[in-house]
gemmi code that builds the backbone of each chain (N, CA, C; Angstrom):
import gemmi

chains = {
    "A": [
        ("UNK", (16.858, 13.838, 8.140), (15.989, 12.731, 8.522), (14.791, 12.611, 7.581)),
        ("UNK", (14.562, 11.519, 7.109), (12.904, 11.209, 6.500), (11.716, 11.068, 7.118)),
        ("UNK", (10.755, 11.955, 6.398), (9.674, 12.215, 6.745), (8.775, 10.939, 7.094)),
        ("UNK", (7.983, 11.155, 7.665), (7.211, 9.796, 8.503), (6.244, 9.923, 8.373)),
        ("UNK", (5.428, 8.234, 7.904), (4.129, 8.544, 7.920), (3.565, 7.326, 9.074)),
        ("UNK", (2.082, 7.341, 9.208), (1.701, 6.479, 9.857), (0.257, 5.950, 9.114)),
        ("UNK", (-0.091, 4.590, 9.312), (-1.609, 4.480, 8.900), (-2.030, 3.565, 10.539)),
        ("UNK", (-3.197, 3.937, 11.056), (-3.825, 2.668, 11.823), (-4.930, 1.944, 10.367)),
        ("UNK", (-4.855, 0.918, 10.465), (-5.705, 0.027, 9.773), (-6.460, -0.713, 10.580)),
        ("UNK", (-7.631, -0.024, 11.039), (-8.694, -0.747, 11.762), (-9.622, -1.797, 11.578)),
        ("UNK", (-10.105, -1.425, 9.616), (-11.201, -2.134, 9.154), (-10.361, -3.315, 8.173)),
        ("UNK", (-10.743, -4.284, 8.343), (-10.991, -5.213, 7.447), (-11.560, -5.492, 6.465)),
        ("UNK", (-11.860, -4.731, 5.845), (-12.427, -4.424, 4.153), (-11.309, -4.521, 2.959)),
        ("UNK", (-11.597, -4.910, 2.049), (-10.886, -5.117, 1.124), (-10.258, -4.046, 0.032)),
        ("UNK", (-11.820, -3.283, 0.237), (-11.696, -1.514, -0.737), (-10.471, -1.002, 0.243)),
        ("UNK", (-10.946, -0.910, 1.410), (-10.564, 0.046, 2.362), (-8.711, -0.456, 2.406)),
        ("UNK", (-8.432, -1.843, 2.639), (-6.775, -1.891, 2.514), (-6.440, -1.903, 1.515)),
        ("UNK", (-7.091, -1.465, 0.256), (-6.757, -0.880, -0.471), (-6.280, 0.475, -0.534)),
        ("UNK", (-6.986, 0.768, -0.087), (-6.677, 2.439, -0.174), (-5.413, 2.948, 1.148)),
        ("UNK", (-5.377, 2.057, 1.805), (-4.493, 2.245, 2.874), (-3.114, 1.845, 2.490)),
        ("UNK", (-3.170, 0.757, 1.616), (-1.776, 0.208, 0.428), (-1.314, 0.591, -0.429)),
        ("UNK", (-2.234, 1.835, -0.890), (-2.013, 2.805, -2.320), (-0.869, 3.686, -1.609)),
        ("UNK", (-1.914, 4.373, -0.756), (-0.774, 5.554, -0.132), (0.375, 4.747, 0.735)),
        ("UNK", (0.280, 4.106, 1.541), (1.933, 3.420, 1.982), (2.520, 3.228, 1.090)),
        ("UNK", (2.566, 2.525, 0.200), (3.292, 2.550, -1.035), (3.533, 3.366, -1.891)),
        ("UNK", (2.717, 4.402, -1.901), (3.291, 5.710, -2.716), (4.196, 6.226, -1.580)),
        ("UNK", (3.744, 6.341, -0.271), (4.344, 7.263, 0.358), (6.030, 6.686, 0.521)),
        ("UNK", (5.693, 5.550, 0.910), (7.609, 4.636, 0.753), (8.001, 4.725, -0.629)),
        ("UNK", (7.593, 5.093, -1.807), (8.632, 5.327, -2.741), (8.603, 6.821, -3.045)),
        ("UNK", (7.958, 7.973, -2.120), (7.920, 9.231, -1.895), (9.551, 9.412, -1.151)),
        ("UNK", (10.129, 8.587, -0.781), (11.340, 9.034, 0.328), (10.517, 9.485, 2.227)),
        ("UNK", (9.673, 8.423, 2.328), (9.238, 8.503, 3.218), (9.479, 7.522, 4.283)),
        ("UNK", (9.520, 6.769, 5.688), (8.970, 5.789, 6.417), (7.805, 5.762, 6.498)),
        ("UNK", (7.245, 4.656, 5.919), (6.045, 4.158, 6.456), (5.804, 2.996, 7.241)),
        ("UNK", (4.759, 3.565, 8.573), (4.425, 2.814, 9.538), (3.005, 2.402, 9.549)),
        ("UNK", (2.546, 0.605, 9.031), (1.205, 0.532, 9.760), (0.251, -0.150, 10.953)),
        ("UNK", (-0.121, 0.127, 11.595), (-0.482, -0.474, 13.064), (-1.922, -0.875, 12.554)),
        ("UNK", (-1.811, -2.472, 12.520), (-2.692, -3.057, 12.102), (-3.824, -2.901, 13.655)),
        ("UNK", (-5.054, -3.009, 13.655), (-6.048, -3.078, 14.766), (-7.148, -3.695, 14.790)),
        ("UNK", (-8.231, -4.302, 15.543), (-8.730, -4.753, 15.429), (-9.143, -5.958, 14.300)),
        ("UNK", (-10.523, -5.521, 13.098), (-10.910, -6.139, 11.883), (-9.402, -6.035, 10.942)),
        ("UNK", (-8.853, -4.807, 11.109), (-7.316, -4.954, 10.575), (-6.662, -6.083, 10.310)),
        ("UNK", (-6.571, -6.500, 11.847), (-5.923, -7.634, 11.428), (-5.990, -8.786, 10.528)),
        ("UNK", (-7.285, -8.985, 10.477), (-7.951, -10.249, 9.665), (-6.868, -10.214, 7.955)),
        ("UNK", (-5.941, -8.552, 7.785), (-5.597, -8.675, 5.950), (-4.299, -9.387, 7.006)),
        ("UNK", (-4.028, -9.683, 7.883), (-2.663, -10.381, 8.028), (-2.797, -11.436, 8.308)),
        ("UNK", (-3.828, -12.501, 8.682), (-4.238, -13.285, 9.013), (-3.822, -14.288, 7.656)),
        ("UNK", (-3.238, -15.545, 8.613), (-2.778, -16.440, 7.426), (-3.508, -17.007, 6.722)),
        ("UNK", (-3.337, -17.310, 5.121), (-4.848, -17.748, 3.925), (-5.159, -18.771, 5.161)),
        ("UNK", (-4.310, -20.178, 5.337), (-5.223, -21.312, 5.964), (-5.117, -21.100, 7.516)),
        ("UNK", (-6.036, -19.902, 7.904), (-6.454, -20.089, 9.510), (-6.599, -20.686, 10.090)),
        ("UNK", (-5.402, -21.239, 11.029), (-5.596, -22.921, 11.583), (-6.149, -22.175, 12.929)),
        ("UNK", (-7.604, -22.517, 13.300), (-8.330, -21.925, 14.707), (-7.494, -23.271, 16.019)),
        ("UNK", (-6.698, -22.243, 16.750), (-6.242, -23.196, 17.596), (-6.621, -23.586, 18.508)),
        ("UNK", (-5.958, -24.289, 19.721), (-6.601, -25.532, 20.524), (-6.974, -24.344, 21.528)),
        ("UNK", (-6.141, -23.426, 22.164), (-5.975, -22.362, 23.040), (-7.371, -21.443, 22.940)),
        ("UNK", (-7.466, -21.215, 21.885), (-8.802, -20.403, 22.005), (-9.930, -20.647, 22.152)),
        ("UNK", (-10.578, -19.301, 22.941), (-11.986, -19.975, 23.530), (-13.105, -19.942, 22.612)),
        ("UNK", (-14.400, -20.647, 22.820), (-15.323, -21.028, 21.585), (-15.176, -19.780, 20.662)),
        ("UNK", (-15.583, -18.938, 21.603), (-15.831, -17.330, 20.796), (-14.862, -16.619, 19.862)),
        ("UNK", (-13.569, -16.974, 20.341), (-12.867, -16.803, 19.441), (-12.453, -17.455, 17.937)),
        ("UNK", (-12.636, -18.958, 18.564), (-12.980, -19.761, 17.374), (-13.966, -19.348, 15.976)),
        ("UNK", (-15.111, -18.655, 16.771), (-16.196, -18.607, 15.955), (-15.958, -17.238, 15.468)),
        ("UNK", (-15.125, -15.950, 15.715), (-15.178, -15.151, 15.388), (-14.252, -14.978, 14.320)),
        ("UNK", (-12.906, -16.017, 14.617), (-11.858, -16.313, 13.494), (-12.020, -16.998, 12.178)),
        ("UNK", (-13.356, -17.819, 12.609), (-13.593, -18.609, 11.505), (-14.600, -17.573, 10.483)),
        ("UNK", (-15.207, -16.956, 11.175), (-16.207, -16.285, 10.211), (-15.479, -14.713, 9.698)),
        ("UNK", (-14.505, -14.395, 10.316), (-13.692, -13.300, 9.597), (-12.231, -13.540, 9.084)),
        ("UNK", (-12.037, -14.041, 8.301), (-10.913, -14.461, 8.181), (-9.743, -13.366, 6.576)),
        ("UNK", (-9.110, -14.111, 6.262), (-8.322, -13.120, 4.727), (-8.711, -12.952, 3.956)),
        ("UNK", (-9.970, -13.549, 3.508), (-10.558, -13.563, 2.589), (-11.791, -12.591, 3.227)),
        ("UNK", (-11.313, -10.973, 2.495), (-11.554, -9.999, 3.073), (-13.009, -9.638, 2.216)),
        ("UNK", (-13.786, -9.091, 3.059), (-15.539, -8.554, 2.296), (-15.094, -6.974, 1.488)),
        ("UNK", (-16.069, -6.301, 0.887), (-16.280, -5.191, 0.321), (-16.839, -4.251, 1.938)),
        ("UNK", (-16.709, -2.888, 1.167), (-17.249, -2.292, 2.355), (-18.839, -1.931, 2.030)),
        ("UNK", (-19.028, -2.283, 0.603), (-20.516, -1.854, 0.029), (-20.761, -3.015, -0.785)),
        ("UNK", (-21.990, -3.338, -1.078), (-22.292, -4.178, -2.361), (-21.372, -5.461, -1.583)),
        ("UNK", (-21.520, -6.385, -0.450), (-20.741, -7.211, -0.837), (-21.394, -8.883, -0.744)),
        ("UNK", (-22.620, -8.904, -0.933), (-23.178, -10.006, -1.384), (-22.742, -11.137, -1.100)),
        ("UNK", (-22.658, -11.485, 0.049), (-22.251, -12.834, 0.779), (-20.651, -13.199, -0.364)),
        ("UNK", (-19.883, -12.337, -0.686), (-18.877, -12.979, -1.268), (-18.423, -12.435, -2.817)),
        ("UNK", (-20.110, -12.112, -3.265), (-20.102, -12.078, -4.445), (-19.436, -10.834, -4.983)),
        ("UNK", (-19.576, -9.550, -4.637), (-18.950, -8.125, -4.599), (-17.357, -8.297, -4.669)),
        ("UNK", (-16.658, -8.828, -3.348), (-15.371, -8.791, -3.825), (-14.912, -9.764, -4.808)),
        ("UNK", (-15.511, -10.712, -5.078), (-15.143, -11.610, -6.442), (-15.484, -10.655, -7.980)),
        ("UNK", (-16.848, -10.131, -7.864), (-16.738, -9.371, -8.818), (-15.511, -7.974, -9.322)),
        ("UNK", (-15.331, -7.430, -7.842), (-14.035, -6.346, -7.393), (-13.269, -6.991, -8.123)),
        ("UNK", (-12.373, -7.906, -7.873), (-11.053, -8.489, -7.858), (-11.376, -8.946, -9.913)),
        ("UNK", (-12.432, -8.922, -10.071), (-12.108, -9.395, -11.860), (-12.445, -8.072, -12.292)),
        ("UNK", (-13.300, -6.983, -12.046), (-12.846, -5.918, -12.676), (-11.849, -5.484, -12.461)),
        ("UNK", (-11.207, -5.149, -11.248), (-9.498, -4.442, -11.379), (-8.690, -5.666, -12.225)),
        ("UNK", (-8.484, -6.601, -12.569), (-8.283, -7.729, -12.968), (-7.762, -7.083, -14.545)),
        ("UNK", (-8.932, -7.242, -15.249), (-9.647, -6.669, -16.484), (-8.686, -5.048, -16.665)),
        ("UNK", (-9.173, -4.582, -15.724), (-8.875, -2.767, -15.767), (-6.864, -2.543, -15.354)),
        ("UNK", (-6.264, -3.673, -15.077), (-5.112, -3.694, -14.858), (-4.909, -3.254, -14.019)),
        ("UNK", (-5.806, -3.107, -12.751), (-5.336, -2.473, -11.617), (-4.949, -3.052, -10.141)),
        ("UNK", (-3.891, -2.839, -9.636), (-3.101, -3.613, -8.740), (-3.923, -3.916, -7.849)),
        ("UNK", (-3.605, -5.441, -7.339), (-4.637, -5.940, -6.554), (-4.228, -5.952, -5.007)),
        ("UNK", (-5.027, -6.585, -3.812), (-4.448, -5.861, -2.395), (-2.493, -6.737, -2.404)),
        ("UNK", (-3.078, -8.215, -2.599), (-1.824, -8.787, -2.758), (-0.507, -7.968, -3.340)),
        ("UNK", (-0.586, -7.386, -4.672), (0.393, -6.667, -5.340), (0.784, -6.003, -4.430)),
        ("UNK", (0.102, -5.325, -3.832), (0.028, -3.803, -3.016), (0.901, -4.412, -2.067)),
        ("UNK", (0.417, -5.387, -1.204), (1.188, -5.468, -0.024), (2.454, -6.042, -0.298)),
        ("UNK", (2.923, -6.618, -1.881), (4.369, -7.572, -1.988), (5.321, -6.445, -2.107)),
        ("UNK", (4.149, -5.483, -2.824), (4.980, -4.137, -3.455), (5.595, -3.327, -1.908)),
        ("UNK", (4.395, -3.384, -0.627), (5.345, -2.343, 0.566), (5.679, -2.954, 1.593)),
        ("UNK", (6.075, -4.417, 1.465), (7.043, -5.048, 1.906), (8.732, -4.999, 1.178)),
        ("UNK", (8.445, -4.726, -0.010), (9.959, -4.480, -0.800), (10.488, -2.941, -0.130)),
        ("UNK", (8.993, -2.127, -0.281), (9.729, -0.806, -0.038), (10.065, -0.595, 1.574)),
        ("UNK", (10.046, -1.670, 1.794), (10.159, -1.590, 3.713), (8.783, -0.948, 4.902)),
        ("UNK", (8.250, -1.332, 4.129), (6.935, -0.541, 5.283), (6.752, -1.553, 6.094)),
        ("UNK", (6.718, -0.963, 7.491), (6.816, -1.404, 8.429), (5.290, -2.207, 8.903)),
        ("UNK", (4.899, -3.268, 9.598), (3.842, -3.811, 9.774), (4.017, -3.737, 11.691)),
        ("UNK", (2.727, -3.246, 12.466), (3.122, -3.463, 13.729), (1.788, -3.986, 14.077)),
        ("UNK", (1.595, -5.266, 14.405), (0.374, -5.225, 15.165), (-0.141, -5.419, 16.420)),
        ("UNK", (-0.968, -4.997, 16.396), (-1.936, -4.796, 18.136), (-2.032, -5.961, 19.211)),
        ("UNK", (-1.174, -5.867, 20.086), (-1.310, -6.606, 20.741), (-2.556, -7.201, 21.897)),
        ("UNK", (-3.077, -5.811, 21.647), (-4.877, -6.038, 22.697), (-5.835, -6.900, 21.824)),
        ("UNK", (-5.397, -6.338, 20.504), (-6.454, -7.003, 19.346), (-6.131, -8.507, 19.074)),
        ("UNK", (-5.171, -8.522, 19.224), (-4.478, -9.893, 19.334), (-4.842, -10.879, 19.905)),
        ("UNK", (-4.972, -10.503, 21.314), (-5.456, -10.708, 22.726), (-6.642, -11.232, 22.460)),
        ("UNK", (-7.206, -10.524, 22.520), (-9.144, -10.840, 22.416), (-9.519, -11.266, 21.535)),
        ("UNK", (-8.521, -12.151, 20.397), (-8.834, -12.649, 19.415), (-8.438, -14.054, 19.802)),
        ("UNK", (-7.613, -14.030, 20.758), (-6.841, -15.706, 20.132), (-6.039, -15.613, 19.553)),
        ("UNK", (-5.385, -14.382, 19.055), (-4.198, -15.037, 17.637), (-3.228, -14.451, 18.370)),
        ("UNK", (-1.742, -15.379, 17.939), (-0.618, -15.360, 18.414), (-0.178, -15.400, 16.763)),
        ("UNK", (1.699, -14.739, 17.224), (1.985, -14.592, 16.069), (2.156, -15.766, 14.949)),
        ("UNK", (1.686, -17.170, 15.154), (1.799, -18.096, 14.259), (0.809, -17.876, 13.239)),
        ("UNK", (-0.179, -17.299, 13.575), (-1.898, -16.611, 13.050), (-1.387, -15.799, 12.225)),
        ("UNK", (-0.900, -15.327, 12.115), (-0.309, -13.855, 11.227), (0.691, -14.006, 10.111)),
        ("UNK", (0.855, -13.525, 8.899), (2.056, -13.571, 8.392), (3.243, -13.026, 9.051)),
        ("UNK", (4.792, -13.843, 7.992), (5.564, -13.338, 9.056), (6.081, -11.975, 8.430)),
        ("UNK", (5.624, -11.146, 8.076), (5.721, -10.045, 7.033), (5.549, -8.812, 8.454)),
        ("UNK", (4.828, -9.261, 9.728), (4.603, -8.793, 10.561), (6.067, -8.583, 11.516)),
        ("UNK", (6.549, -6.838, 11.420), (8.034, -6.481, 12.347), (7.591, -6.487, 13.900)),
        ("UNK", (6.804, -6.063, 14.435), (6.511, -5.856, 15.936), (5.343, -5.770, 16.249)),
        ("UNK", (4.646, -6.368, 17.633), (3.372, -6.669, 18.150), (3.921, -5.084, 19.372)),
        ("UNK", (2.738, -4.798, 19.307), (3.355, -3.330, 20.199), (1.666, -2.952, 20.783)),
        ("UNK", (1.627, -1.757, 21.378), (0.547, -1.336, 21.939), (0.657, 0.312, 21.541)),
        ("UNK", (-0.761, 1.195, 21.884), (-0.936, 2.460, 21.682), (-0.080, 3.584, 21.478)),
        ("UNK", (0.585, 3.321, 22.874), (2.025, 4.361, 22.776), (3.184, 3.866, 22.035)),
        ("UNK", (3.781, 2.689, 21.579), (4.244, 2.833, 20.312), (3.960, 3.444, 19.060)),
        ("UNK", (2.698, 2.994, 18.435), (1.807, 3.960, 17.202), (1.587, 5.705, 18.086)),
        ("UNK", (1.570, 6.199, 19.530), (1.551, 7.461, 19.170), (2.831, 7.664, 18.912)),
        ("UNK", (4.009, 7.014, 19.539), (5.294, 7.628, 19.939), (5.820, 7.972, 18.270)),
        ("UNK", (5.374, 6.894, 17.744), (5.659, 7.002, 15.611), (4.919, 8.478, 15.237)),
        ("UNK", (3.295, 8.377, 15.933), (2.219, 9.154, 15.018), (3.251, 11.378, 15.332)),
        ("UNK", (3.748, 10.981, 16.685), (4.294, 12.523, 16.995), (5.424, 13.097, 16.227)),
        ("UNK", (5.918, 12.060, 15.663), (7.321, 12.103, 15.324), (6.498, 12.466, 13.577)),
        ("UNK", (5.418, 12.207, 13.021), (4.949, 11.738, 11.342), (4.107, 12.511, 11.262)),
        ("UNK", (4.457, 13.282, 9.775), (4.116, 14.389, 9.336), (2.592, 13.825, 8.394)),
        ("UNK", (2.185, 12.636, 8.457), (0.951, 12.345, 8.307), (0.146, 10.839, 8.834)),
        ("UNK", (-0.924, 11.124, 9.475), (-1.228, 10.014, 9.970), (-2.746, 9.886, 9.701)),
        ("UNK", (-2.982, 8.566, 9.681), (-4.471, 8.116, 9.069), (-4.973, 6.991, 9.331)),
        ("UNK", (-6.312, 7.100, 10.019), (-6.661, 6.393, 10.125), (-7.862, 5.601, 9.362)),
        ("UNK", (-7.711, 4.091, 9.015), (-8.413, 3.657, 8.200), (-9.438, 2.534, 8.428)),
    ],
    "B": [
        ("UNK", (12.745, 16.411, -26.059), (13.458, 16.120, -24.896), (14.103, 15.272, -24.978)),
        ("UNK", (15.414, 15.655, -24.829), (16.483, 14.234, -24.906), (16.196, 13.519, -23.299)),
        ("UNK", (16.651, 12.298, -23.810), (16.108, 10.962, -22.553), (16.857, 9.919, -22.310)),
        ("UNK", (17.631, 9.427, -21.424), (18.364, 8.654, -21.402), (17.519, 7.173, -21.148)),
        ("UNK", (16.067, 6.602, -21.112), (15.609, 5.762, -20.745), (14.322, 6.270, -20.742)),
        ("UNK", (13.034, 5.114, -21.238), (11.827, 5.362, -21.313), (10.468, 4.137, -20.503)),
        ("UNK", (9.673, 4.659, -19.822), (9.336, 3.616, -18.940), (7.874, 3.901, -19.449)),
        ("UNK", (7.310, 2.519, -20.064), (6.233, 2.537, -20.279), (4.744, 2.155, -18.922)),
        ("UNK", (4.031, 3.058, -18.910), (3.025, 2.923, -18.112), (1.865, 2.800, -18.458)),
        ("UNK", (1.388, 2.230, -19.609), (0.409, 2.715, -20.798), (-0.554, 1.355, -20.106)),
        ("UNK", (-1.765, 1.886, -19.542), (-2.629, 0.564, -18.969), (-2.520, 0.627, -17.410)),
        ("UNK", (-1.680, 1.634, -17.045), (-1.695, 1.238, -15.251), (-2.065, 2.184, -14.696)),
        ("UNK", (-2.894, 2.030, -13.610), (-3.247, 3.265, -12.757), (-2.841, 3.151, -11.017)),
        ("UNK", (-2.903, 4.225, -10.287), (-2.374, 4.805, -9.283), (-2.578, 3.895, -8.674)),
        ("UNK", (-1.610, 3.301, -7.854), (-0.110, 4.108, -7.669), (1.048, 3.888, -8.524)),
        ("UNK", (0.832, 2.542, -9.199), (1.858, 1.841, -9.977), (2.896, 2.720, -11.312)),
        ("UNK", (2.362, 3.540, -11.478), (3.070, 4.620, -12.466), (4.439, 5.181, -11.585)),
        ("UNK", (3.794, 5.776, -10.525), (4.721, 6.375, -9.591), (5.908, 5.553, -9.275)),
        ("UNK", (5.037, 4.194, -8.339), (5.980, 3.418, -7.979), (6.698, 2.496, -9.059)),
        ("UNK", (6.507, 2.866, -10.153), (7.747, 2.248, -11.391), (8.895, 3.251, -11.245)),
        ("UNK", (8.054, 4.559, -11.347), (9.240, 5.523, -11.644), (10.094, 5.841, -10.650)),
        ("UNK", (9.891, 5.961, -9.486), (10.702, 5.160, -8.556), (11.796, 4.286, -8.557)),
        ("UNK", (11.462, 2.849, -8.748), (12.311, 1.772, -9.421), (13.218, 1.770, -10.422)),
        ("UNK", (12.100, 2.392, -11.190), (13.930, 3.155, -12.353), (14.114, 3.849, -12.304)),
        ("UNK", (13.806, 4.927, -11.845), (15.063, 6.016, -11.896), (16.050, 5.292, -10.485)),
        ("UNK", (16.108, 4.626, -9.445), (16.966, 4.049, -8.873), (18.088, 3.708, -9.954)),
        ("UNK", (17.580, 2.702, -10.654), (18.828, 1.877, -11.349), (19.551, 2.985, -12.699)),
        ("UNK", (19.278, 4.688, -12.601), (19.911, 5.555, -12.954), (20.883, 6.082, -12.516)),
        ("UNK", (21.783, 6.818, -13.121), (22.535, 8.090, -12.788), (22.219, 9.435, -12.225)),
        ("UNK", (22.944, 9.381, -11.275), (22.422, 11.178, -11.438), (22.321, 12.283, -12.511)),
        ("UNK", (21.708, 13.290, -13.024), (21.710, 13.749, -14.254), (20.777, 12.934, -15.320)),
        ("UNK", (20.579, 11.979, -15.219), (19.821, 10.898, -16.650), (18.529, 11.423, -16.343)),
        ("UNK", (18.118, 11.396, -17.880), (16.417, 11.742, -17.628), (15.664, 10.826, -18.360)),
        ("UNK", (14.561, 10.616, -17.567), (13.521, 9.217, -17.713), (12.460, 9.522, -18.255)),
        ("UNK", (11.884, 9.300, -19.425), (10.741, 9.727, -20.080), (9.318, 8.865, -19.438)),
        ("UNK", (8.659, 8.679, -19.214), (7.312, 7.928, -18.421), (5.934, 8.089, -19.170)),
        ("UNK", (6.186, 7.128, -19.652), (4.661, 7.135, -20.664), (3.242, 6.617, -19.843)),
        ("UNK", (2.894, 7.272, -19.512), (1.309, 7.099, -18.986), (-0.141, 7.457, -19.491)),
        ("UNK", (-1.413, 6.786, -19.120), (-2.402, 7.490, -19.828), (-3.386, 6.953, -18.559)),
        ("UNK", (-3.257, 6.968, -16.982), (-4.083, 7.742, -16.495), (-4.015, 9.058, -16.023)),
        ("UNK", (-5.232, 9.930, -16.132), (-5.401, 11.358, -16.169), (-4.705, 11.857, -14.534)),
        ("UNK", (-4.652, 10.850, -13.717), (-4.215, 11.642, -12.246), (-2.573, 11.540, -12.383)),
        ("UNK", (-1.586, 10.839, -13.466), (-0.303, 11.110, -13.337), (0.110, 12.148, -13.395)),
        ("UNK", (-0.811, 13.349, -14.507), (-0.867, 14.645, -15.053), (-0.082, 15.758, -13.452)),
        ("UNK", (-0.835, 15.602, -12.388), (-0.390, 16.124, -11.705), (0.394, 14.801, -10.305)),
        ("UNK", (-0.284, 13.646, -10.520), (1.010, 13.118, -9.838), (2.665, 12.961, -9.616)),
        ("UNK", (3.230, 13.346, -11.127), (4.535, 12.905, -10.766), (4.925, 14.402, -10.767)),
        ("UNK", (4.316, 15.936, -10.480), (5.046, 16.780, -10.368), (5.371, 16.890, -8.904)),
        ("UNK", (3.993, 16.296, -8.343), (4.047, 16.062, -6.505), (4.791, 14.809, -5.862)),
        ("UNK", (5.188, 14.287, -6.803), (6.221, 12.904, -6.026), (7.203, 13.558, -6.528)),
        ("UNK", (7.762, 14.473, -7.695), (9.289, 14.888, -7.450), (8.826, 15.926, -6.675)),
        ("UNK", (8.356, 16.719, -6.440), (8.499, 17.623, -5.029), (8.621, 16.870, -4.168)),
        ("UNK", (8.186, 15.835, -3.525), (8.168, 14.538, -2.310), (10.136, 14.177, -2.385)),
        ("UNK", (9.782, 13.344, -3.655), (11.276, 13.192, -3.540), (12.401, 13.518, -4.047)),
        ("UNK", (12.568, 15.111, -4.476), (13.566, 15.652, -4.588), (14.176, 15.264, -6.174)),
        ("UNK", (13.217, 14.573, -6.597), (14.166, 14.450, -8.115), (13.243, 15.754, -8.987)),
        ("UNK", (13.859, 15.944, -9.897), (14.087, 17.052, -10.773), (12.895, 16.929, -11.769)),
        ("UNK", (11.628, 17.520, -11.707), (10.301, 17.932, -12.551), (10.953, 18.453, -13.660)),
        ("UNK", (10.820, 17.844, -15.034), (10.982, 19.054, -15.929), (9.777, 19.168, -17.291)),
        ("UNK", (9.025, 17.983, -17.177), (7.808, 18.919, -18.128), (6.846, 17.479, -18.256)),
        ("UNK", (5.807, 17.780, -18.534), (4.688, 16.719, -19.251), (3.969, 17.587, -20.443)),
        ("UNK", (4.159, 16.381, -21.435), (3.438, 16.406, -22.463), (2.359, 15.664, -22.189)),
        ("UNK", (1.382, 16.422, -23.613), (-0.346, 15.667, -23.027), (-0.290, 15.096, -25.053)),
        ("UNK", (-0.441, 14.163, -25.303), (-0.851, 14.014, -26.792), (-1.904, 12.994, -26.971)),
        ("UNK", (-3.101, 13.337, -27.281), (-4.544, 12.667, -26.777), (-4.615, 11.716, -26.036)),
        ("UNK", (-4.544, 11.642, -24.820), (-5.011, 10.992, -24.205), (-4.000, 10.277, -23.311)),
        ("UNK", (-2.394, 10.080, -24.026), (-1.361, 9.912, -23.561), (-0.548, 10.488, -22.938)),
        ("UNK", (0.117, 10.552, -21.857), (0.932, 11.237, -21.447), (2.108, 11.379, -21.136)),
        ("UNK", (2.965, 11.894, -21.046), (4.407, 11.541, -21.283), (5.162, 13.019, -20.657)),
        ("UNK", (6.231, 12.225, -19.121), (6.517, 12.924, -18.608), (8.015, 12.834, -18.279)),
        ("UNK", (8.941, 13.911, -18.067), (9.637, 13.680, -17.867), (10.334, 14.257, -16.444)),
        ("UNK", (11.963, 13.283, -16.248), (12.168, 13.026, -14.802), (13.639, 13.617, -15.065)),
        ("UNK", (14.472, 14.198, -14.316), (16.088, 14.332, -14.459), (16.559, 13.837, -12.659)),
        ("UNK", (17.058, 12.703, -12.600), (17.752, 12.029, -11.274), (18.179, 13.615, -10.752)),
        ("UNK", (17.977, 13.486, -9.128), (18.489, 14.584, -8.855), (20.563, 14.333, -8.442)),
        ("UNK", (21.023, 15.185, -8.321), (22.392, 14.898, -8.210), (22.717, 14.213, -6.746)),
    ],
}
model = gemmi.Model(1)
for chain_id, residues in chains.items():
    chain = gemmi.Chain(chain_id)
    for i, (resn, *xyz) in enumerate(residues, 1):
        res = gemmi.Residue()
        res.name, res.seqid = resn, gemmi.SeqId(i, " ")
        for name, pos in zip(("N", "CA", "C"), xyz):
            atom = gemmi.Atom()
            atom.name, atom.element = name, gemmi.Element(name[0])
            atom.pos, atom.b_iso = gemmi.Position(*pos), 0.0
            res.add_atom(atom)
        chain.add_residue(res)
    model.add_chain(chain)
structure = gemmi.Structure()
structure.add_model(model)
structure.setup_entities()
């Protein structure tokens, strides 16, 4: 059997799913499964580019979708915008894979996407909100029932 | 080192070295060995810990300023 990994992806930062896309993707071309349980700010890297805020949701959600959306911040330095624009042209420059690459790259290698259905919830978003790159909307004890079985788990 | 195939990595850094070598050595034989030209400093000990990970066959890195160049044998 192959070894298992897990990531929760909590934050919505741009550095940060970075670093959570490096290792899934190393780890799926390690001869591994990789599993990630998107959560909360998480969700926002699955969130579709044109966020259509729907009729269903309440003001608050509206206002919370509109102001966090895919177009993901820095976790430092991020200057109303300006930080990850600067980010994205130095790795650019420096040839270094960007979150997009990352995620086309561990969708080929099969990494699994599961997201939160509470986070979901209290957001307003249904799966039309989401890419469809997304395998299963699940809850806690799915991600532990993966995390017992996976010889590394992380949370990000 | 004889080499049946050479994968240039010259300009890319982690993870993308790995996950090339990956990709081709797939479209190998078992037995073929893949030469991997890299020149960031963390491949040095990355690809001896992804063939321990995945079972393909470590057999040496060269360092020649600044470049690095490693090689892979498909495991059987």
């Amino acid at each position: 059997m192959k070894d298992k990994m897990t990531i929760i992806l909590f934050s919505g930062e741009m550095d940060k799913a970075i670093a959570a896309f490096t290792l899934a993707t190393t780890a799926a071309s390690s001869d591994m499964d990789v599993s990630i349980f998107f959560t909360f700010w998480g969700l926002n890297i699955l969130k579709k580019k044109k966020f259509i805020i729907t009729k269903t949701q309440m003001l608050m959600q509206k206002m919370f979708n509109t102001m966090s959306t895919s177009s993901l911040p820095i976790s430092k330095m991020n200057y109303f915008g300006l930080g990850p624009w600067m980010m994205k042209k130095l790795m650019k420059k420096s040839n270094m894979a960007s979150l997009e690459d990352l995620m086309k790259l561990a969708k080929q290698l099969n990494v699994k996407y599961i997201a939160c259905t509470t986070s979901c919830g209290v957001l307003g978003l249904t799966k039309e909100n989401l890419t469809d790159d997304v395998n299963e909307f699940a809850g806690a004890a799915t991600y532990l029932a993966e995390a017992k079985e996976s010889k590394v788990n992380l949370f990000i | 080192m004889e080499k049946n195939k050479t994968l240039d990595c010259v300009g890319l850094f982690c993870p993308m070295p790995i996950i090339k070598t990956k990709q081709e050595i797939e479209t190998m034989k078992p037995g073929e060995v893949l030469e991997i030209l890299a020149d960031d400093p963390g491949f040095e000990k990355d690809l001896p810990a992804w063939c321990k990970m995945s079972g393909e066959l470590f057999l040496e890195m060269k360092k020649e300023d600044g470049l690095y160049k490693g090689y892979v044998k498909k495991k059987p």
